[in-house]
Backbone as ProteinMPNN parsed JSONL, in Angstrom:
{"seq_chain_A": "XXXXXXXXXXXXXXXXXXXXXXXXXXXXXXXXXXXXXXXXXXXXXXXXXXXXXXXXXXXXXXXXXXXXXXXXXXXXXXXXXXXXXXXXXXXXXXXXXXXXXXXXXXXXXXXXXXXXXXXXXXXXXXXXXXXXXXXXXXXXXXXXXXXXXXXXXXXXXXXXXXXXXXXXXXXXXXXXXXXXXXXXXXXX", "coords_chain_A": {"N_chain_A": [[11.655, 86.4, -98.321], [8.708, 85.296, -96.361], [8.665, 84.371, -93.116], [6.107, 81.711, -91.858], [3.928, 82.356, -89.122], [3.694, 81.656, -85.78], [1.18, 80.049, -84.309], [-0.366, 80.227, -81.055], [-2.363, 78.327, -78.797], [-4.659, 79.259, -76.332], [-4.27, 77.436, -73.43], [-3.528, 75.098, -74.332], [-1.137, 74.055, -73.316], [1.126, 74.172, -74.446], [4.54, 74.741, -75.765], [5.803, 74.199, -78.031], [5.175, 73.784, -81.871], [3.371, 72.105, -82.554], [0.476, 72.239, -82.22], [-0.849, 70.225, -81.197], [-3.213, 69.004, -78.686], [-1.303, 68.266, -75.108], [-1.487, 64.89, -73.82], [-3.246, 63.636, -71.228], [-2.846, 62.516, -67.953], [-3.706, 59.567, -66.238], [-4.945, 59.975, -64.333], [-5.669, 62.887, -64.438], [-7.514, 62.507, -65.854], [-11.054, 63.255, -67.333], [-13.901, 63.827, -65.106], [-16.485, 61.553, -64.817], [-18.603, 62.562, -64.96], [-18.827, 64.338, -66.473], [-17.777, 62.472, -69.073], [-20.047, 61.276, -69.658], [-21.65, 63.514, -70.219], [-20.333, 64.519, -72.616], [-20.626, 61.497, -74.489], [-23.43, 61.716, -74.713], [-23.73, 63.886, -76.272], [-22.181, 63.299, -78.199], [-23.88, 61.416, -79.239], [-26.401, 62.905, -79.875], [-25.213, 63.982, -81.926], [-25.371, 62.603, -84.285], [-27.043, 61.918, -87.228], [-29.619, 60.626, -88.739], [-31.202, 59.592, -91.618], [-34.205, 59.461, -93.366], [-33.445, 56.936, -95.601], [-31.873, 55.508, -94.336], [-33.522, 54.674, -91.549], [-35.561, 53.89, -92.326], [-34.432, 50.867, -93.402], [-32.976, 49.857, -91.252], [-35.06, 49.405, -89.977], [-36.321, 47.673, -91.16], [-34.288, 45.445, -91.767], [-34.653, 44.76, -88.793], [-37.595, 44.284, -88.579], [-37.232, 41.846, -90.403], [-35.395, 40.119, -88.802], [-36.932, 39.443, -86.738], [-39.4, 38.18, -87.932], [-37.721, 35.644, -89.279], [-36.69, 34.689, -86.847], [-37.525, 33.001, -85.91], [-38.47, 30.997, -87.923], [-35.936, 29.832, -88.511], [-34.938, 28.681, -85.999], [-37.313, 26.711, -85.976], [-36.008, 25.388, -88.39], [-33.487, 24.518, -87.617], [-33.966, 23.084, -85.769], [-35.403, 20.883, -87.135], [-33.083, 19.898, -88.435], [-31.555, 18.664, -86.57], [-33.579, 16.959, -85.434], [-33.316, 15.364, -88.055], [-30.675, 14.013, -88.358], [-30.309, 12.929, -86.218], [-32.608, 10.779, -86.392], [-31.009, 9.613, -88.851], [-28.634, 8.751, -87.87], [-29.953, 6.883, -86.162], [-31.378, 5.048, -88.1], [-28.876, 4.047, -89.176], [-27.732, 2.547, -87.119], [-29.41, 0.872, -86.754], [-29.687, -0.663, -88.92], [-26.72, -1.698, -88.769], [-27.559, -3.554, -86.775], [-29.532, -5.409, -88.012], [-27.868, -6.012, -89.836], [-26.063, -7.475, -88.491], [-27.49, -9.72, -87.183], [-28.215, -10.924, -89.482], [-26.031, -11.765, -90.275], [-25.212, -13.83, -88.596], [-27.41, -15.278, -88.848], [-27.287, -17.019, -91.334], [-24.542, -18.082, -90.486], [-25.914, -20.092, -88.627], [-27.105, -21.491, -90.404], [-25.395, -23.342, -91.461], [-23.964, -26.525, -91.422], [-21.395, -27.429, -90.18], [-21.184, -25.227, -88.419], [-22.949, -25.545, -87.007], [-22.559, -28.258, -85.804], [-20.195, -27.465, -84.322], [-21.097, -25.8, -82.694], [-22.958, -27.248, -81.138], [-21.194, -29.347, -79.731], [-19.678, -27.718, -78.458], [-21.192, -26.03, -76.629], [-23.374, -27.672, -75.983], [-22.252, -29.905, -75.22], [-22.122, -32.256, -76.822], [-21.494, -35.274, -78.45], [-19.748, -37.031, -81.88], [-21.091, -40.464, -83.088], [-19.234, -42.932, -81.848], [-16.977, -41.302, -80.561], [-15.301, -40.203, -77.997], [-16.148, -38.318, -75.361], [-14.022, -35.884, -73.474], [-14.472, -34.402, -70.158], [-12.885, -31.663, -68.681], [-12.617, -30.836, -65.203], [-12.069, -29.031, -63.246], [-11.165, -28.893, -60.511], [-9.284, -29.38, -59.112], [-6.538, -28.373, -56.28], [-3.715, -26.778, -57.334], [-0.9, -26.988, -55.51], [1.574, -23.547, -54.568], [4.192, -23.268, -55.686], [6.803, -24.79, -53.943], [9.791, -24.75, -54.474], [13.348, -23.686, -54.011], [14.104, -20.061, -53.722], [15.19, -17.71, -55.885], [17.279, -15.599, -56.062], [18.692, -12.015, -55.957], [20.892, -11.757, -55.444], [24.652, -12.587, -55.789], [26.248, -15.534, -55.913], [28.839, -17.85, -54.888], [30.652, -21.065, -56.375], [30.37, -24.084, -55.302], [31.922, -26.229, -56.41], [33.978, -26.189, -59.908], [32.899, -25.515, -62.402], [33.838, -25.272, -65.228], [36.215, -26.856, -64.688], [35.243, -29.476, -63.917], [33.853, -30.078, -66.381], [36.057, -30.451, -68.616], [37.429, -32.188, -67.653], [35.406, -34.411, -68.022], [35.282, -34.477, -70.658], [37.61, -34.719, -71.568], [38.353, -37.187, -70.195], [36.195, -39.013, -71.928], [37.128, -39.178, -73.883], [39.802, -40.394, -73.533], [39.674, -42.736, -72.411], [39.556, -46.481, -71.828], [38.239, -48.13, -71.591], [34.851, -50.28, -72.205], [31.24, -49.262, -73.032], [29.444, -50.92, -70.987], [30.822, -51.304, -68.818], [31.749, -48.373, -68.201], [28.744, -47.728, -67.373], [28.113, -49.273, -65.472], [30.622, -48.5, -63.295], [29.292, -45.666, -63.713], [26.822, -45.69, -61.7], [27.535, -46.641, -59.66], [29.629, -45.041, -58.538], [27.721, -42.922, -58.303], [25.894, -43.923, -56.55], [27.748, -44.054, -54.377], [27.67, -41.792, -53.827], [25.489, -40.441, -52.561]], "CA_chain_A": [[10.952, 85.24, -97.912], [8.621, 85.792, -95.108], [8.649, 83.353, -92.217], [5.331, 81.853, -91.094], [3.332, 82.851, -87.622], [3.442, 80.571, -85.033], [0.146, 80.481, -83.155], [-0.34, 79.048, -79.954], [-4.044, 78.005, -78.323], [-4.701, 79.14, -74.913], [-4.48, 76.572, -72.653], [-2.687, 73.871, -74.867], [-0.126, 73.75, -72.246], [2.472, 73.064, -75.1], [4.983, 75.56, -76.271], [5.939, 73.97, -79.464], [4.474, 73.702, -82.754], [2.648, 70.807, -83.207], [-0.974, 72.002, -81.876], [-2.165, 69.155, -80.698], [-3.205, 69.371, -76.804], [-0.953, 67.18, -74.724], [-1.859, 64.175, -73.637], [-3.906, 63.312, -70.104], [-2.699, 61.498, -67.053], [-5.169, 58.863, -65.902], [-5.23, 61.031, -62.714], [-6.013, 64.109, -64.4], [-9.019, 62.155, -67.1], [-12.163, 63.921, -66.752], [-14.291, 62.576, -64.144], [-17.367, 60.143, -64.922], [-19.889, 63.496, -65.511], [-18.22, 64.767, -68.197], [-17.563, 61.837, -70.279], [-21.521, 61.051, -69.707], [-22.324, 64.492, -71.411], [-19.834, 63.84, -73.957], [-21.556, 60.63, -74.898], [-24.505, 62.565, -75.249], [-23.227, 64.632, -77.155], [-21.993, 62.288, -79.682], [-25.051, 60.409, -79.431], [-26.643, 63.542, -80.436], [-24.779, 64.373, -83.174], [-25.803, 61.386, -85.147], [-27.877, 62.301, -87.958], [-29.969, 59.64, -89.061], [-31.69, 59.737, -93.37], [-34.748, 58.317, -93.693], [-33.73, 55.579, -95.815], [-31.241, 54.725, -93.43], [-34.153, 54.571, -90.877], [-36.499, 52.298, -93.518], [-33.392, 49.991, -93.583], [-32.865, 49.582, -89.735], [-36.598, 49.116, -89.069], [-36.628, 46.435, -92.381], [-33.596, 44.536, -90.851], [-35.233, 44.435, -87.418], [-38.409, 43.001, -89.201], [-36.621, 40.692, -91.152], [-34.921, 39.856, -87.85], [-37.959, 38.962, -85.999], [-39.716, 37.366, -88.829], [-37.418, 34.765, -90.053], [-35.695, 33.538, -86.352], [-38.934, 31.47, -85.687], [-38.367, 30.166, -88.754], [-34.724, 29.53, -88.265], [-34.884, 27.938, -85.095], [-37.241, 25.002, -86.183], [-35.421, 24.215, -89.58], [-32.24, 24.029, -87.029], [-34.313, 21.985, -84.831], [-35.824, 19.434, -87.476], [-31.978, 19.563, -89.127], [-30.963, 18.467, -85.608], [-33.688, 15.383, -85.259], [-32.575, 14.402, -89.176], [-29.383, 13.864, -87.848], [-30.613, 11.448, -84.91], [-33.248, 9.724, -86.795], [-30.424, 8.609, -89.651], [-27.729, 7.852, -86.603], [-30.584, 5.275, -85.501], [-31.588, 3.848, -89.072], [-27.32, 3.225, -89.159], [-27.182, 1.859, -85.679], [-30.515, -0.402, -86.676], [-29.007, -1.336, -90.27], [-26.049, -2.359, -88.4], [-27.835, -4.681, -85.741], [-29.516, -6.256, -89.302], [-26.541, -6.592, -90.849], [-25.164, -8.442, -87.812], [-28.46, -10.619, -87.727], [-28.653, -11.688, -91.024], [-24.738, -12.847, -91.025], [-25.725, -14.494, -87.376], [-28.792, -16.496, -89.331], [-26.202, -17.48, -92.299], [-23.927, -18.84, -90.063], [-26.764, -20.377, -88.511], [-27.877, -22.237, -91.631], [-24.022, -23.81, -91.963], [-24.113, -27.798, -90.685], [-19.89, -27.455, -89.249], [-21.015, -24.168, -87.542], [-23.983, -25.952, -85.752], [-22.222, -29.144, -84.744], [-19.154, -27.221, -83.229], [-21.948, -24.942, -81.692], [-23.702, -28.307, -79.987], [-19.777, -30.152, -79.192], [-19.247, -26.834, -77.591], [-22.038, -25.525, -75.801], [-24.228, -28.815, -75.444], [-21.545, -31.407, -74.843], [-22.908, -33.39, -77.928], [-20.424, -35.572, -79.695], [-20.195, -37.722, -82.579], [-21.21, -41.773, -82.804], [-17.764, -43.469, -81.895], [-16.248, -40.39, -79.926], [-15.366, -40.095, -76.19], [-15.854, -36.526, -74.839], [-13.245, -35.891, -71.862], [-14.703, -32.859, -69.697], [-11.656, -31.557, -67.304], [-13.081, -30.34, -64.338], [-10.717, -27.64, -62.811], [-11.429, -28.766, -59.145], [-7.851, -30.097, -58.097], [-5.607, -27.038, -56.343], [-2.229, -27.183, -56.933], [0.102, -25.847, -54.4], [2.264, -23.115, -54.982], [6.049, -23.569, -55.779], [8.325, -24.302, -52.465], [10.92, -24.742, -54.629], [14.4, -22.643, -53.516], [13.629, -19.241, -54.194], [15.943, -17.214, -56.648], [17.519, -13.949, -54.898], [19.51, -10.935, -56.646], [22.845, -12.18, -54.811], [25.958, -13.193, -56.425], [26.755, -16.385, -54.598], [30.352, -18.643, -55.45], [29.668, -22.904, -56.569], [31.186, -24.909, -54.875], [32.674, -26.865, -57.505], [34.358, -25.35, -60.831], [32.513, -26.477, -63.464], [34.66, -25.655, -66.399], [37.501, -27.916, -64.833], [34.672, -30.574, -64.684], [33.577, -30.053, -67.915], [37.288, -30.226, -69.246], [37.812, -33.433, -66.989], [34.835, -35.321, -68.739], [35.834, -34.448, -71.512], [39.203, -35.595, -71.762], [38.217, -38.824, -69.34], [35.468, -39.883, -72.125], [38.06, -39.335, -74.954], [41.222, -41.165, -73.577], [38.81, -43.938, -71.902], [39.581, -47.874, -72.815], [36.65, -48.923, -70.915], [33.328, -50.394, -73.393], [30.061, -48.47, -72.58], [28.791, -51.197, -70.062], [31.936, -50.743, -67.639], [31.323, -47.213, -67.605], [27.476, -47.134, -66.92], [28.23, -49.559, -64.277], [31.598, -47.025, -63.088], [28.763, -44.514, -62.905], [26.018, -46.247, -60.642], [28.041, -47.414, -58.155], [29.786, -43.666, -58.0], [26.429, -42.492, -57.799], [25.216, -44.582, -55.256], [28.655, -43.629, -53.056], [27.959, -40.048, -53.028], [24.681, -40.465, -51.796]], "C_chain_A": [[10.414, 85.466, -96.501], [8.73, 84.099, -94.159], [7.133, 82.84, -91.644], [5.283, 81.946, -89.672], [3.182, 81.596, -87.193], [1.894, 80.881, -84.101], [0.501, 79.464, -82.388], [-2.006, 79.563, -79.692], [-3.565, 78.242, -77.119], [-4.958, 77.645, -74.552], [-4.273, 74.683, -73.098], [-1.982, 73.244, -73.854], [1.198, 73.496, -73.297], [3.0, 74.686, -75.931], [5.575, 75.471, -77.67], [4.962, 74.143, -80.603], [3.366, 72.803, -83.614], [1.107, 70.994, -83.271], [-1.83, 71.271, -81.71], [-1.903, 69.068, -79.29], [-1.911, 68.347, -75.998], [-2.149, 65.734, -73.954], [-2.198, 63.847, -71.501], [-3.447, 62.163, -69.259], [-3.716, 60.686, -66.971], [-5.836, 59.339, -64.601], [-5.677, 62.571, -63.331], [-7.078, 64.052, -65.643], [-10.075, 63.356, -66.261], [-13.195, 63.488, -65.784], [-15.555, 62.031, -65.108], [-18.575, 61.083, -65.724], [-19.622, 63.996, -66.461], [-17.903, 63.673, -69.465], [-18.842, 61.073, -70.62], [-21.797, 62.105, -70.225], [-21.498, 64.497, -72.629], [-20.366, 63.054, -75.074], [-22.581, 60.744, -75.562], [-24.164, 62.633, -76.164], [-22.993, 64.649, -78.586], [-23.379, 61.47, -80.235], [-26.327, 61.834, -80.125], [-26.478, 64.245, -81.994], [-24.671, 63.618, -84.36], [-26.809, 62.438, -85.322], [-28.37, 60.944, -88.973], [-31.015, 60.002, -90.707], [-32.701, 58.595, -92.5], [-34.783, 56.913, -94.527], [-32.537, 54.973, -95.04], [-32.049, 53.861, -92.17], [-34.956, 53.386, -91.146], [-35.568, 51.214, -93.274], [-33.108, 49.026, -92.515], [-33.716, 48.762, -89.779], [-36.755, 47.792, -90.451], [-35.724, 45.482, -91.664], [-34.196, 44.168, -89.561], [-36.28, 43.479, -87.556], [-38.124, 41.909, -89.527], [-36.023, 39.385, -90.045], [-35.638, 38.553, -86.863], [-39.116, 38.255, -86.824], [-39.128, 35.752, -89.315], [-36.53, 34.199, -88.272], [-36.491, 32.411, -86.057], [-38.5, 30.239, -86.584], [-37.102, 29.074, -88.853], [-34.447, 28.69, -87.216], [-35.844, 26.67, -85.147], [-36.939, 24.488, -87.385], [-33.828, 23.762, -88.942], [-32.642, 22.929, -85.912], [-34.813, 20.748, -85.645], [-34.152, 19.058, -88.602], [-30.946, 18.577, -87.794], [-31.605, 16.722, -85.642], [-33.703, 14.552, -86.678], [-31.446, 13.655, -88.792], [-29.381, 12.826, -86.939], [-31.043, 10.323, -85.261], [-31.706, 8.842, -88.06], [-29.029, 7.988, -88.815], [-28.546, 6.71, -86.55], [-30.992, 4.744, -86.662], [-30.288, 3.372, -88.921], [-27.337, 2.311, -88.388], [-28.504, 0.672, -86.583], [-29.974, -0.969, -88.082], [-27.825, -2.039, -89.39], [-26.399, -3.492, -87.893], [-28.643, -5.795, -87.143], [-28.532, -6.946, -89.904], [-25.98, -7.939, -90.076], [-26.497, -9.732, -87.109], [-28.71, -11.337, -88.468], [-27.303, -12.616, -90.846], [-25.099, -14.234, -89.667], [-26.74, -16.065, -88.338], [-28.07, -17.364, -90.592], [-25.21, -18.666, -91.88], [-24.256, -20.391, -89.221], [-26.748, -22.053, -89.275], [-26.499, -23.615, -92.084], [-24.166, -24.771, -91.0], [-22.82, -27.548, -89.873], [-20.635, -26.364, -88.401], [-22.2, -24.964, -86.275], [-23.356, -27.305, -85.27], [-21.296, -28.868, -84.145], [-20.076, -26.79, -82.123], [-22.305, -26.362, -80.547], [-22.124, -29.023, -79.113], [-19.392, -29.089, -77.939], [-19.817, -26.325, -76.384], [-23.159, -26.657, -74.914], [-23.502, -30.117, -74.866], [-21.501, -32.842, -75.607], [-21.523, -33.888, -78.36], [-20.729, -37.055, -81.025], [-20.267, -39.164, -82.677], [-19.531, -42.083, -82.616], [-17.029, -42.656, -80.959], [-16.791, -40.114, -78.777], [-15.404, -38.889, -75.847], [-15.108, -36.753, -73.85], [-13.425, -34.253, -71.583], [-13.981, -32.709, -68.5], [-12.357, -30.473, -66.777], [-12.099, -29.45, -63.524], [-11.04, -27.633, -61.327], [-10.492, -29.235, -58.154], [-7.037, -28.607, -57.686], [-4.629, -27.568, -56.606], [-1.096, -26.266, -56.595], [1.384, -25.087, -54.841], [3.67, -23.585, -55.132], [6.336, -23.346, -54.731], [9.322, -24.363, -53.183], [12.085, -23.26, -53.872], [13.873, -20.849, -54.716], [14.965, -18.351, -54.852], [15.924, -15.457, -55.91], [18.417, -13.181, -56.194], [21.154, -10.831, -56.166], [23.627, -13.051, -55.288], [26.397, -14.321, -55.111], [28.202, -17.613, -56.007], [29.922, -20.34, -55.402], [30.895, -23.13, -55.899], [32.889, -25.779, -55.465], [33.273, -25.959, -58.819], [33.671, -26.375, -61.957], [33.036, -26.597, -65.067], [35.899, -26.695, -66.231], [36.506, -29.004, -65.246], [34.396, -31.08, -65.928], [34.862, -30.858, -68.638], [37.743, -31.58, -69.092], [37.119, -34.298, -67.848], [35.029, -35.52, -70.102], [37.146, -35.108, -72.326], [39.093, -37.212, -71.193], [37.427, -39.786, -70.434], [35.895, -40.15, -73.56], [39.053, -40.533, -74.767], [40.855, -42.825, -72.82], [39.468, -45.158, -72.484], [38.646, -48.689, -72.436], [35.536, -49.064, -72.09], [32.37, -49.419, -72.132], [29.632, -49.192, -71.15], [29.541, -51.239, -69.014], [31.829, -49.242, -67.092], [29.969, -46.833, -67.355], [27.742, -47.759, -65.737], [29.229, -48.876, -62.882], [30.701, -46.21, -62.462], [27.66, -44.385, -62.224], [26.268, -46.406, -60.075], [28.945, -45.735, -57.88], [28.681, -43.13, -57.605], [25.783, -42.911, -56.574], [26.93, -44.149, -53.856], [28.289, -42.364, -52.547], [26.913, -39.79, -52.819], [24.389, -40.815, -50.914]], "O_chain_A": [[11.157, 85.746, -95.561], [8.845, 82.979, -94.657], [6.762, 83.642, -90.788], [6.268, 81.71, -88.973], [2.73, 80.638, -87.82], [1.698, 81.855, -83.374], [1.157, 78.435, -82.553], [-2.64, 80.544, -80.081], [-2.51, 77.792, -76.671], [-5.652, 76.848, -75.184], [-4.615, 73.622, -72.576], [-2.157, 72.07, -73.53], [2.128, 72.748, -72.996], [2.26, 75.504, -76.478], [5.807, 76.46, -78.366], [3.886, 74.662, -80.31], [2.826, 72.822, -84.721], [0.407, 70.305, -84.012], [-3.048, 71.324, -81.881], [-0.801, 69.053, -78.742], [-1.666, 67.426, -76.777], [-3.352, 65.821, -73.705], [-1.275, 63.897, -70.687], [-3.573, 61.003, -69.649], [-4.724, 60.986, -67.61], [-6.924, 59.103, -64.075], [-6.034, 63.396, -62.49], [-7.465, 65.027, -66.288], [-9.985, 63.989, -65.209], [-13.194, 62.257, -65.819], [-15.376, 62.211, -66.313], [-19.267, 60.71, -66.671], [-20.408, 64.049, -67.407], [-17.809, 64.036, -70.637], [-18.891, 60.342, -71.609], [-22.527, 61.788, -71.164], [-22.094, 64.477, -73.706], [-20.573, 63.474, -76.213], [-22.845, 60.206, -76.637], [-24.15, 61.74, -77.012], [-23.274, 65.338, -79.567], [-23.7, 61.08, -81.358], [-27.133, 61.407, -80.952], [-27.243, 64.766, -82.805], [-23.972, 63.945, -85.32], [-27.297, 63.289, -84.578], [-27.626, 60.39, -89.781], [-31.62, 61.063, -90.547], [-32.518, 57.672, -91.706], [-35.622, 56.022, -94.392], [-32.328, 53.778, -95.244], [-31.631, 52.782, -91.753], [-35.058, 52.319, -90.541], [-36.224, 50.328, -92.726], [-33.004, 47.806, -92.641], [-33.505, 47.554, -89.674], [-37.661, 46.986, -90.235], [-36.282, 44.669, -90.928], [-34.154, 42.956, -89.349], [-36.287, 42.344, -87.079], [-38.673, 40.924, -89.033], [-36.104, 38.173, -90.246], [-35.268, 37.448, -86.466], [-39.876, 37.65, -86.068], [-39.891, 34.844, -89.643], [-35.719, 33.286, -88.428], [-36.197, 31.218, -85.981], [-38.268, 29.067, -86.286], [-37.182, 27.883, -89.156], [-33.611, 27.826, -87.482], [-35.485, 25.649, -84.56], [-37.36, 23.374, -87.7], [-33.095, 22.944, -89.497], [-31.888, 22.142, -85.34], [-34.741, 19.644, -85.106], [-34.134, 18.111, -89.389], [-29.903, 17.972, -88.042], [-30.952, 15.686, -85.764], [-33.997, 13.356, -86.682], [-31.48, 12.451, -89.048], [-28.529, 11.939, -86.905], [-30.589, 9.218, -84.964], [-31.515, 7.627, -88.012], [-28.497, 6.921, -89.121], [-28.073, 5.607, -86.825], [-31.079, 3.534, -86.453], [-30.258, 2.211, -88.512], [-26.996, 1.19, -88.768], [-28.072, -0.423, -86.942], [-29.936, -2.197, -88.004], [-28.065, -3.243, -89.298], [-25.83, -4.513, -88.279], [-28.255, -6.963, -87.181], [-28.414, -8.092, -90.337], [-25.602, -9.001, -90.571], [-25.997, -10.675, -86.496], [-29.368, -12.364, -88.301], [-27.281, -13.816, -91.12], [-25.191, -15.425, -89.966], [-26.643, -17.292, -88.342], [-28.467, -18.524, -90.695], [-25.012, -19.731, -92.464], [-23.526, -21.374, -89.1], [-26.504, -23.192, -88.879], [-26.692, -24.567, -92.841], [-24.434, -24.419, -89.851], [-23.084, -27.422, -88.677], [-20.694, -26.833, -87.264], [-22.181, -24.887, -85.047], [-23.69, -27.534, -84.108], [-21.032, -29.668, -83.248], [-20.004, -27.182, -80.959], [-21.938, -26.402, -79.373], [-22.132, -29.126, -77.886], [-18.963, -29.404, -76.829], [-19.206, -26.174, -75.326], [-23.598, -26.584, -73.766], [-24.002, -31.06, -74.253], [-21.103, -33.961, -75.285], [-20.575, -33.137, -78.591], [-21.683, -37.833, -81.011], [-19.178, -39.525, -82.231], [-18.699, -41.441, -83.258], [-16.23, -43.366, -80.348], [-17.946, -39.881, -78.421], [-14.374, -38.283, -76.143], [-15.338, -37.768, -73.193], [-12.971, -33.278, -72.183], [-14.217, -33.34, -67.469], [-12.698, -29.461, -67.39], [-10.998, -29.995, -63.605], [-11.202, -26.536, -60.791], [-10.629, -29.443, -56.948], [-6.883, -27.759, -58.565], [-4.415, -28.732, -56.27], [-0.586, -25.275, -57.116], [2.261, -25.729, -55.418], [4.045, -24.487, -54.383], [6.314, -22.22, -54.233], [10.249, -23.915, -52.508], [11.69, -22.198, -53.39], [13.506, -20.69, -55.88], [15.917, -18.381, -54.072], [15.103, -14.632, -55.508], [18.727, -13.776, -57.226], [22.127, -10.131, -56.444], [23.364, -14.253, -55.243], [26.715, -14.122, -53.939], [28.295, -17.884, -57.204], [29.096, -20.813, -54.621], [32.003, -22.595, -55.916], [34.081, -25.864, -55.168], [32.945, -24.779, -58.692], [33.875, -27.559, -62.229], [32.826, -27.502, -65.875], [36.478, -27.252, -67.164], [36.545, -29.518, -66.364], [34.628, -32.187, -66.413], [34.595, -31.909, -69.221], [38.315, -32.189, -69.997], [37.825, -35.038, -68.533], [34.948, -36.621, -70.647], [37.378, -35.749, -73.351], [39.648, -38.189, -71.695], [37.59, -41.003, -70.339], [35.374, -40.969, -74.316], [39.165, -41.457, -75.574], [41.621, -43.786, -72.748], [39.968, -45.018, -73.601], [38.326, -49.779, -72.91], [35.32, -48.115, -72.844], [32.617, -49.056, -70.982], [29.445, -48.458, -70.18], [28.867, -51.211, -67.984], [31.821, -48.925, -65.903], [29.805, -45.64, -67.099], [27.677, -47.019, -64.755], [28.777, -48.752, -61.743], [30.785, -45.878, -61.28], [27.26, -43.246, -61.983], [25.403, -46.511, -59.205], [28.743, -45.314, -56.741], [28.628, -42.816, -56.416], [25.226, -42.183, -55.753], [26.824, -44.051, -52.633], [28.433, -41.889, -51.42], [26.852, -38.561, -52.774], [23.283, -40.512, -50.465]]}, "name": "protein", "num_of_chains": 1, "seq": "XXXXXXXXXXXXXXXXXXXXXXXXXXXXXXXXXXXXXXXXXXXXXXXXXXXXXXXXXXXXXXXXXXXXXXXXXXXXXXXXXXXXXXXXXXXXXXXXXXXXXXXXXXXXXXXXXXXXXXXXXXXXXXXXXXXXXXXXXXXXXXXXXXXXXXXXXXXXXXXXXXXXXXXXXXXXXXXXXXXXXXXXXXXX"}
């Protein structure tokens, strides 16, 4: 069994077997003139068929033929588009015309309209028009704060007191309204 030959390529730089060059720092690319004749190069080595050529130069025609065309069926597809926005918008303002003239035509809708707008009212009936020309002065009342404050009094004993006082009572009603006018009038 023989063994195959290894070749190597001058100037690979690579001692293995793979034969493919190594790979290029970005510091050691080629400079700017060499990858401009390159370019060339490639750009040269295009081989162009005449009916590839026919094909080009037909597309290009075709190109310059039909954008004329293209650009005003996108321009009268553009003012279709506006003109039936504004029949909508003007059908709408109809629509809201016609119900307008309907409502119109309706006797309740025109005598609220006159009660409302004209001041009209009907034989027998007083209009009262409130004039909104009195101020009235803000609240002095005591003003309500965010502070826990203690009553004076306990008002569940009170509670508890009247309670029991208007149960175990032998007094009639007019003993105790009189009872609680004349208390009233002491503690003022």
């Amino acid at each position: 069994m023989k063994m195959p030959r290894l070749r190597l390529r001058s100037g690979s730089g690579t001692s293995g077997t793979s034969g493919t060059p190594p790979r290029r720092s970005r510091a050691e690319a080629a400079p700017p003139a060499e990858s401009a004749s390159e370019l060339r190069s490639w750009f040269r080595g295009l081989r162009f068929s005449g009916f590839s050529i026919i094909m080009m130069g037909l597309l290009a025609l075709g190109i310059v033929i039909l954008s004329p065309s293209l650009s005003v069926y996108l321009d009268q597809r553009q003012q279709i588009t506006e003109l039936q926005e504004s029949v909508r918008l003007k059908q709408e303002a109809l629509d809201n015309a016609t119900d307008e003239q309907k409502r119109w035509q309706d006797p309740s809708f025109v005598r609220s309209e006159a009660r409302n707008r004209l001041f009209y009212v009907m034989r027998g009936e007083t209009q009262l028009v409130v004039i909104d020309d009195v101020q009235i002065p803000a609240n002095t009342g005591p003003v309500a704060t965010p502070e826990l404050r203690r009553t004076e009094t306990d008002w569940v004993e009170a509670l508890a007191y009247s309670v029991l006082a208007s149960g175990t009572t032998t007094k009639d009603a007019q003993q105790l309204q009189d009872a609680g006018t004349t208390t009233d009038e002491e503690s003022e």
